[in-house]
C-alpha angles and dihedrals in degrees: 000000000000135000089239092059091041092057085046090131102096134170090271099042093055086053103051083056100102109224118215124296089247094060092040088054083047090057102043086042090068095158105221113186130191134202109254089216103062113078120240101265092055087051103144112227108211113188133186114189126207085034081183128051156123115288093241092054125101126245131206107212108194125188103202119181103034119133118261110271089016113158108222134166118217118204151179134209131192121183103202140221086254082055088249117136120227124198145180140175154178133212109228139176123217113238124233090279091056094256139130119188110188079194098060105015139073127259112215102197146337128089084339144011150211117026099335106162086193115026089114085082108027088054103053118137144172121283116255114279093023130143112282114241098040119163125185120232148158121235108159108054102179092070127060127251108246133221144183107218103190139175126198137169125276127010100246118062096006086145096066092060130060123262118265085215148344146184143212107227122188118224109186134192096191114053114225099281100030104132121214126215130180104227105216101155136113099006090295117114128195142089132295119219114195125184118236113250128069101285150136101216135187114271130232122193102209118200130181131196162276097302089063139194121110124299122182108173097091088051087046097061096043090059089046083067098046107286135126101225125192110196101210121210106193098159149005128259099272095354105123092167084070086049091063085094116151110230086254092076093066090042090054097052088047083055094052080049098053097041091054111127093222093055143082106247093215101034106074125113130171139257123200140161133203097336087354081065088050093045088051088046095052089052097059092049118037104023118105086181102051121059112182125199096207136005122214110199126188127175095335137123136220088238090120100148122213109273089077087235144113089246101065095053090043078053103053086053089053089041086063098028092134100067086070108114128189128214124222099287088050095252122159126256121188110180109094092060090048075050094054101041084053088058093067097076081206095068089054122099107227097246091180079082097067124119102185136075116256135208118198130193122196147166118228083204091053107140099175097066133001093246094157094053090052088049091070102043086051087057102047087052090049092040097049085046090053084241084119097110088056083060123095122169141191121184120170133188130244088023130134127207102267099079104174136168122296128295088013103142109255114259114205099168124000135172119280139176116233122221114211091046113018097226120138108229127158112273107221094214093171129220137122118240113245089044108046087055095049088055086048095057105044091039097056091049082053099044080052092054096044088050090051090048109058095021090047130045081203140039109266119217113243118256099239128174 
């Protein structure tokens, strides 16, 4: 089949698939209020376009019919599955014409600052008086994240009046023709994710990491741009006896991957993320089953013990579970035992073996592990096995360990269940806001086009709403 007729999902095509009769009434249901108290003629327009969209698109917000020098706020508000609400705002002025473009204007104070596009979504928090430890994610796929976009008068005390206007805006993981499929075979259990079109397609196995369960959005939206992904569960939140996987579990759910009918047999690579990044390292390795075409690395390390299990990796960190710190808050810092297990040359995969190029994404402000540290390492042993060129890096300041796609809000310390001793303490990922959303964004365009690269001979277009 050609590669013409496998990228066949175009733009167009995404947006001729009719979405349900419950999402179309959502749309067309787009709830606009007005202040009582203006009169009809100052009426404010506020406008989001698209209204509808992939998490990781771009949106332009525009206030029309405010008076010139008006203060406004402009804000966004997301009630989650885990029934928390999220916000943020910026604090904006009209120009001379009434308008106020989040796209193309300051914001002079609020959850960001300065011309953000999309700091509506990055800088997303908690609401005041919220759980500690929250982290935002999405379970259910198949249905949009939601949110309020919202503009009201003044910058102090916003909150106290009504909004002049607002819109329900749609933010979705699984483009209009991706198809979902449970994975229960062979002893292998997740979530297929297959593009609409013909195909076949390449395939991606996409593996998260060390707090567990099973998480689908990221393979969502790969498959949203033209992948097969399988989201692969391979154990529980704080269940190590579900981590005592042989190695040819993940071999097996490559495989499923492989044999797939909608997928280019040759043309598979691997995503993780944290230990999902030292299992797809591992595979690489030390597989003789698995051949991967490309290898897509973030925030992980090459520590992957003898025993060819996730218990042994999950021992060695128990073996070296003093070395955790906490700062002043008692959050925990993990570092300095990922450190000390790199210091054992027997806990380290020989990644001078490998024969596919790597990408790795990293944070230089990564608190839970030291991944740049390991980046390096990983280079000096490429590069003295003349492997280098297979090699590509990007390492970006101010950035924790969870990089995730774009927009998503920033996460510096979350909740997390510890194996070894099930208690529920407060992770220190790192990072600082505006950067690591920055890194986020640029490094998710750069993964796309490394996966485009070696899974595809040809750019492929990008599956939009």
């Amino acid at each position: 089949m050609s590669l013409e007729r496998c990228l066949s999902f175009s733009r167009a095509t995404l947006r001729s698939v009719c979405f349900t009769k419950q999402h179309l009434q959502r749309c067309v249901h787009i709830c606009v209020r007005r202040s009582s108290t203006m009169s009809q003629a100052a009426l404010p327009i506020l406008s989001v376009f698209p209204s509808r969209a992939l998490v990781d698109e771009k949106f332009k917000v525009l206030v029309e019919n405010l008076p010139p020098g008006c203060p406004v706020t402009i804000h966004s508000l997301h009630h989650s599955e885990d029934q928390d609400y999220w916000e943020a705002y910026g604090h904006y002025i009209s120009d001379d014409r009434g308008k106020v473009s989040v796209s193309d204007d300051l914001s002079f104070g609020g959850t960001y600052t300065g011309k953000e596009p999309m700091g509506l979504l990055w800088s997303m928090r908690p609401v005041l008086g919220s759980r500690k430890g929250l982290r935002l994610r999405k379970m259910n796929v198949c249905t949009p994240m939601l949110m309020d976009i919202s503009v009201y008068s003044r910058h102090d005390g916003f909150r106290d009046q009504a909004p002049l206007a607002s819109v329900l805006i749609e933010r979705w993981y699984m483009a209009p023709g991706v198809r979902r499929i449970d994975i229960r075979e062979r002893g292998v259990r997740g979530t297929l994710f297959i593009p609409p079109g013909p195909g076949p397609f390449p395939g991606l196995l996409d593996m998260w990491g060390g707090g567990g369960g099973l998480l689908e959005y990221r393979s969502a939206l790969l498959a949203s741009h033209g992948y097969v992904s399988l989201a692969l569960e391979y154990f529980s939140p704080g269940q190590l006896q579900t981590a005592d996987l042989e190695f040819n579990y993940f071999e097996t759910a490559f495989n499923i991957v492989k044999d797939h009918p909608q997928v280019m047999p040759h043309r598979v690579g691997i995503f993780g993320l944290s230990l999902g990044s030292i299992v797809t390292m591992a595979l690489a390795v030390e597989s003789r089953i698995v051949r991967p075409r490309c290898c897509v690395c973030i925030s992980g390390n090459h520590c992957f013990p003898p025993g060819r299990t996730l218990a042994g990796i999950t021992g060695e960190v128990d073996m070296n579970y003093d070395k955790v710190r906490v700062d002043e808050n008692n959050y925990h810092i993990w570092r300095d035992v990922g450190l000390a297990i790199m210091k054992e040359p027997s806990s380290k995969l020989d990644m001078g073996k490998i024969n596919c190029p790597i990408l790795l994404v990293n944070g230089h402000d990564d608190q839970n592990w030291p991944t740049v540290e390991s980046a390096e390492d990983i280079a000096e042993m490429m590069r003295a096995a003349g492997k280098e060129h297979l090699l590509t890096r990007l390492e970006y300041p101010d950035t924790g360990h969870l990089i995730e796609p774009p927009f998503s809000p920033h996460f510096r310390a979350t909740n997390f269940i510890v194996n070894l001793t099930k208690e529920k303490v407060i992770m220190l990922w790192g990072g600082q806001t505006k950067p690591h959303s920055d890194a986020q964004e640029d490094s998710w365009r750069r993964i796309l086009t490394f996966l485009q690269q070696h899974l595809y001979c040809s750019p492929s277009p990008k599956a939009r709403l």
